[in-house]
C-alpha positions in Angstrom: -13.0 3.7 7.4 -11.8 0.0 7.8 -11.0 -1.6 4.9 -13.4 -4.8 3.7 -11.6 -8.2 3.9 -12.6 -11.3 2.8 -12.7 -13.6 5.0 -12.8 -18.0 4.7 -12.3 -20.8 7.2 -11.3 -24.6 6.7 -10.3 -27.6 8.5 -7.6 -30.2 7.4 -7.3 -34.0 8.8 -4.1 -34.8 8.4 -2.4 -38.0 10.0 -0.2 -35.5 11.9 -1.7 -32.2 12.6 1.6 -30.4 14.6 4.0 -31.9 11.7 1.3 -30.4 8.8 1.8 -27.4 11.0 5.4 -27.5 11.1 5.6 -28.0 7.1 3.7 -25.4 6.5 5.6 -22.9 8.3 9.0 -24.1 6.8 7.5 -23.3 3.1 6.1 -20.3 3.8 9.3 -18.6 5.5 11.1 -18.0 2.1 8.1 -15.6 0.8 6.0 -14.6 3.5 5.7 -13.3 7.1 5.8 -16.3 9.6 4.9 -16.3 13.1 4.6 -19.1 15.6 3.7 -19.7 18.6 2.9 -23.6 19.9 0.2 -25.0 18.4 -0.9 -21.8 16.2 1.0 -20.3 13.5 0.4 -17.0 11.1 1.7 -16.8 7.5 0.7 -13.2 5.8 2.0 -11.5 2.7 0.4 -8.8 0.2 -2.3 -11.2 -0.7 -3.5 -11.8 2.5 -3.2 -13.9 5.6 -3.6 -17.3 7.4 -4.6 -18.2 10.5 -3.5 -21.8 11.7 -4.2 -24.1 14.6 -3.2 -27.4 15.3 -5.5 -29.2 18.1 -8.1 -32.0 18.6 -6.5 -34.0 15.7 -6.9 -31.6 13.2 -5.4 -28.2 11.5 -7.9 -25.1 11.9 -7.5 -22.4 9.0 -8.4 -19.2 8.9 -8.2 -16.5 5.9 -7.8 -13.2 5.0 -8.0 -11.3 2.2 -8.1 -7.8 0.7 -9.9 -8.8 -2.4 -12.4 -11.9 -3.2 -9.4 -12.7 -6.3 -6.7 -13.2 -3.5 -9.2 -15.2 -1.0 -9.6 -18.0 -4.0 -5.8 -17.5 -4.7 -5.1 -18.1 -1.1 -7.0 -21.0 -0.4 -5.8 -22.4 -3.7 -1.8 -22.0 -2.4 -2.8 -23.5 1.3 -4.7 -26.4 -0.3 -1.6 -27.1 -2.9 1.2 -27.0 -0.1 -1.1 -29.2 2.5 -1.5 -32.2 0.0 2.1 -31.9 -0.6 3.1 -31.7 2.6 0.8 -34.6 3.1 2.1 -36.5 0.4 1.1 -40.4 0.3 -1.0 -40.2 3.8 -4.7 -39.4 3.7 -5.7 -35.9 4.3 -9.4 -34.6 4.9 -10.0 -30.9 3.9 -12.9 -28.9 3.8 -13.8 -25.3 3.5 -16.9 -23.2 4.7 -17.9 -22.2 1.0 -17.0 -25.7 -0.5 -16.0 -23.9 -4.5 -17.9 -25.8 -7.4 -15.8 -26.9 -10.6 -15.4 -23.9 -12.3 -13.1 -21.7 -14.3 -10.4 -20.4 -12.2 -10.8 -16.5 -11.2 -7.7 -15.5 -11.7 -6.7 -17.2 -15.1 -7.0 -15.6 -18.4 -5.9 -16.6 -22.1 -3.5 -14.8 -24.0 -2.3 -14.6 -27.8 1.0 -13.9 -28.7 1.1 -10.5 -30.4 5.0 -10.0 -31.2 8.0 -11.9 -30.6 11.8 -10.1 -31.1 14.8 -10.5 -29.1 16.0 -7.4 -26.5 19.7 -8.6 -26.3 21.5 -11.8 -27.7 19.6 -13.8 -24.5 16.7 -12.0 -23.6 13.6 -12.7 -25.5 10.4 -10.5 -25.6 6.9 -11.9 -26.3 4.4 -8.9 -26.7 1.1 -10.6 -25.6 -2.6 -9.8 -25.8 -5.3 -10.4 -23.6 -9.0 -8.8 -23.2 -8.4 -8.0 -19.6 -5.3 -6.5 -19.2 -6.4 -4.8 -16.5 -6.6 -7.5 -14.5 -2.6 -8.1 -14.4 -2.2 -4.5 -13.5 -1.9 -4.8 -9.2 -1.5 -7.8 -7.2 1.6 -8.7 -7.8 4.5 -8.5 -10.5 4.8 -12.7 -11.7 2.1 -15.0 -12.9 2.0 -18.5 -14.3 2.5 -18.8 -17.7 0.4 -22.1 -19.2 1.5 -23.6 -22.3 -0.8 -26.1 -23.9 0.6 -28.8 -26.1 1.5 -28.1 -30.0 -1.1 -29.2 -32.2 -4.1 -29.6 -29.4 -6.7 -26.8 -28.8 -6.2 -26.0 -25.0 -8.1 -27.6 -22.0 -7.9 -25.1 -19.1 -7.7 -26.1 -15.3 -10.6 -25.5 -12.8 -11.0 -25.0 -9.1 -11.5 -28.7 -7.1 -14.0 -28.6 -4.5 -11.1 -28.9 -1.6 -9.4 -25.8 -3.3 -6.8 -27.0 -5.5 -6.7 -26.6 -9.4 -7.7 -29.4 -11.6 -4.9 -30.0 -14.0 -5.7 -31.3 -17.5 -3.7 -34.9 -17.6 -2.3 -37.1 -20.0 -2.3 -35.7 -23.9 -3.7 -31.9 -22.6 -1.5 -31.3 -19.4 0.3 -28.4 -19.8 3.4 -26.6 -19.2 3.3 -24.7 -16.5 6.5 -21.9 -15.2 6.3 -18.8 -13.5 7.6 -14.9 -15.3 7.3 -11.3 -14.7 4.9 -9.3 -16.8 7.8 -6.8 -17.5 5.1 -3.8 -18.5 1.5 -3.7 -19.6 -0.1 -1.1 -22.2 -3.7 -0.7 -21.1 -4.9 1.1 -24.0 -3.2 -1.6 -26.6 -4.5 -4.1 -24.3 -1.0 -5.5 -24.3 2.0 -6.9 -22.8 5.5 -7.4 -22.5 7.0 -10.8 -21.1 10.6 -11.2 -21.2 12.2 -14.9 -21.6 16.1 -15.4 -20.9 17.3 -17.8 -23.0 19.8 -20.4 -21.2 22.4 -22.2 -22.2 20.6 -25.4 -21.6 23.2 -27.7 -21.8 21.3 -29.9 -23.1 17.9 -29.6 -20.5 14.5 -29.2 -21.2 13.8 -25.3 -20.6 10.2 -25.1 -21.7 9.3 -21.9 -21.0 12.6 -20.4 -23.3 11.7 -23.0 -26.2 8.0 -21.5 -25.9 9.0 -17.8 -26.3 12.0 -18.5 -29.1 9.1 -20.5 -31.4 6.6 -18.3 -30.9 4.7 -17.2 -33.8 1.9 -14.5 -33.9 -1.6 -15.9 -32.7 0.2 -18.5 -30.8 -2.4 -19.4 -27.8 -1.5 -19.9 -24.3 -3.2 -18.8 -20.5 -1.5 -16.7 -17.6 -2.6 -17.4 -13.6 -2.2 -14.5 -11.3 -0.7 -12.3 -10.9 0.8 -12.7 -7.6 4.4 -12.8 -5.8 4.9 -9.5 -4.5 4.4 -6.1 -6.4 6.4 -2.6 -6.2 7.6 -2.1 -3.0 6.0 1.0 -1.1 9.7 2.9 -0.2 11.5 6.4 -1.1 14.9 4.5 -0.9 15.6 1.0 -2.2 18.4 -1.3 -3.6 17.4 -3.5 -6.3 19.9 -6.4 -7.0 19.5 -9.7 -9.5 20.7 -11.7 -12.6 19.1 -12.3 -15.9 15.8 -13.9 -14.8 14.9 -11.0 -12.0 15.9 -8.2 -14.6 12.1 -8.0 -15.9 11.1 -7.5 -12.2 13.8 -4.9 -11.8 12.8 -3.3 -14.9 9.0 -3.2 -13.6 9.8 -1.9 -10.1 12.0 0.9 -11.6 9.2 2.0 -14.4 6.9 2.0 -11.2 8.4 3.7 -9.3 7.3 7.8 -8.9 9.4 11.2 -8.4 11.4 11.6 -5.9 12.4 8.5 -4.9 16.1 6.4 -5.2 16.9 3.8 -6.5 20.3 2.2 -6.3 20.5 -1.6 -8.8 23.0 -4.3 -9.3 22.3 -6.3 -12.0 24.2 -9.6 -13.3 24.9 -10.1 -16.7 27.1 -12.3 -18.7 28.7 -9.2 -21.2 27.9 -6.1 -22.0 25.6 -7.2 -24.6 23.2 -8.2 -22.4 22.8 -4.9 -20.8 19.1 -3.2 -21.2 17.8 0.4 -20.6 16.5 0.7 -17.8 13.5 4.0 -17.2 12.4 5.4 -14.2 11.2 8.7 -13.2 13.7 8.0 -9.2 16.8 8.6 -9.5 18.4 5.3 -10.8 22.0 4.4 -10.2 22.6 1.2 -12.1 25.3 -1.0 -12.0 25.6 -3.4 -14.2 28.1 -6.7 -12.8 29.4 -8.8 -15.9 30.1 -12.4 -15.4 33.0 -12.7 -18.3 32.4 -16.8 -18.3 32.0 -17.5 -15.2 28.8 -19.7 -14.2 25.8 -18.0 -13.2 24.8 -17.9 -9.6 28.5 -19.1 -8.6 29.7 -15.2 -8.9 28.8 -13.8 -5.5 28.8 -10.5 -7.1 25.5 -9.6 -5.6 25.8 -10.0 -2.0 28.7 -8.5 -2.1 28.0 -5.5 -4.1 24.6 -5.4 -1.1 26.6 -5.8 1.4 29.1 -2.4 0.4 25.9 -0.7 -0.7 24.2 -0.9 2.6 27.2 0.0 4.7 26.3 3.3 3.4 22.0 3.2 3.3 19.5 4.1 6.0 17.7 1.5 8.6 14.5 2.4 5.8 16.2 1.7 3.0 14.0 -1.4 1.5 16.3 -4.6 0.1 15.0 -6.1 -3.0 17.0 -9.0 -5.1 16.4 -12.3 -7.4 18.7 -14.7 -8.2 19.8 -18.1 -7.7 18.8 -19.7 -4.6 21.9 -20.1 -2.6 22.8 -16.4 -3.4 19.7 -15.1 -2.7 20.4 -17.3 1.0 23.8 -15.4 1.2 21.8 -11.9 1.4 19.1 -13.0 3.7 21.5 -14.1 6.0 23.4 -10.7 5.3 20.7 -8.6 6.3 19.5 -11.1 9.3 23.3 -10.8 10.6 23.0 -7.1 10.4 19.4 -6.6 12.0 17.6 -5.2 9.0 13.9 -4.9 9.2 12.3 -8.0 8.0 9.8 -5.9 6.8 12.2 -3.9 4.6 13.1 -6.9 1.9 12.3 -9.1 -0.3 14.5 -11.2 -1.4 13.8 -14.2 -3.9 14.9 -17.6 -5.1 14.1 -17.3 -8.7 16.0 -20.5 -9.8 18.9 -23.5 -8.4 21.7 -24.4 -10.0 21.9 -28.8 -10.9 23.7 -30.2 -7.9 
């Protein structure tokens, strides 16, 4: 029996249909299946799927979905990236099912349970929300939404062309993207780890959120979304501080049977964590000793021995910072890998 999908169409009027087209593609190619061909293009992930056409002065759309969740969440992402793309110009876009304001389906508030620290920069915020179950599939990150200190919290809403309504001026919030590292259904918990950086001096709100956190402490999560366990019996997980909550996740998930081989990059021994799994785990933990985060190369070349060795299935899964996590998708392009066998993520960019 054929699964149901959920299915939406749109039309955007852009002042350059094929160039919209072309933008599109280019963002997409980083996290997402793209194909194109001419004037039509295809972008698909877990969450779904779009359909694009560029003709008669205008950009067709056509969604996807497994769920009615990842429709909204869909058209919400293509509506965001087409009035970037479009920037200053005017841009037109409609949908079939134009959405009223409303609260946004996938957003729920939280309150901050628990905070402690794992290791000297690794901070955990236990978190509780009435619909846990909600964060359980779909996806491993979500955005976390920090209101302002001292305000009661105004929540964004769906637009009628798709995007979210941000509160402005003395509500807008602070918005950055984490990994809910586990989630206790029967508490109605969960756990979100924060690494805290050595700023040098920048604004890092998401780390100065987690290390002032008090209990009660109100906030809102969008998601989830961004990929979730990988479905394969033999896998290499490799990343630094910020992807070891996802590593953590995949490695809990992950059932009997199954092998896991992970590299993760740490600054000292301090920081490393236990890491459960009922696969066989082989981790290796890479230590930095001073050197500068995402400067190390450690991971691409600790992939690049481990796959010498691995089968063509063998799924490739790594976070880290964003030329390194270029370095091992040109590694696996150069040596044929499946496409459809990795994942490999930009989870932050050094200051040029």
């Amino acid at each position: 029996m054929m699964a149901e999908r959920f299915t939406l169409s749109g039309t955007a009027v852009p002042v350059d249909p094929a160039r919209m087209l072309d933008g599109l593609c280019a963002r997409f190619v980083e996290h997402s299946d793209v194909w194109r061909s001419g004037n039509t293009a295809t972008l698909a992930n877990h969450s779904g799927k779009a359909d694009l056409r560029s003709e008669g002065g205008q950009l067709s759309i056509e969604l996807s979905c497994p769920t009615a969740a990842m429709l909204q969440m869909v058209r919400n992402v293509i509506a965001e990236h087409l009035f970037m793309i479009a920037g200053d110009e005017p841009l037109e876009l409609t949908w079939a099912d134009m959405p009223k304001p409303s609260a946004l389906p996938d957003f729920r508030e939280i309150r901050v349970v628990s905070a402690s620290n794992v290791t000297p920069h690794m901070r955990r915020l236990t978190i509780a929300c009435a619909d846990v179950a909600h964060f359980r599939d779909g996806g491993l990150h979500v955005r976390l939404l920090i209101p302002p200190k001292g305000r009661a919290p105004v929540w964004p809403s769906t637009r009628p062309d798709g995007r979210i309504d941000w509160p402005k001026g003395e509500d807008e919030l602070t918005v950055r993207i984490y990994t809910i590292r586990s989630i206790d259904l029967d508490r109605r918990e969960m756990d979100i780890d924060f690494v805290l950086h050595d700023t040098c001096g920048l604004p890092m709100p998401g780390a100065d959120f987690a290390q002032n956190a008090r209990p009660g402490d109100v906030a809102g999560l969008l998601g989830p979304g961004g990929g979730g366990v990988p479905d394969a019996a033999d896998m290499i997980l490799a990343g630094d501080e910020t992807a070891l909550p996802a590593i953590s996740r995949i490695a809990a998930e992950m059932p009997a049977g199954s092998r896991l081989v992970a590299f993760v990059e740490v600054e000292t021994e301090a920081e490393e964590q236990p890491l459960v799994s009922a696969a066989t785990l082989d981790i290796r933990w890479l230590h930095r000793n001073g050197a500068a985060a995402g400067t190390t190369g450690m991971l691409e070349k600790a992939i690049r021995s481990e796959i010498e060795r691995a089968s063509p299935d063998t799924f490739v899964w790594a976070g880290c910072e964003r030329s390194e996590a270029k370095a091992i998708r040109d590694l696996l392009k150069a040596r044929g890998h499946d496409r459809q066998r990795s994942s490999i993520g930009s989870y932050w960019q050094r200051p040029q």
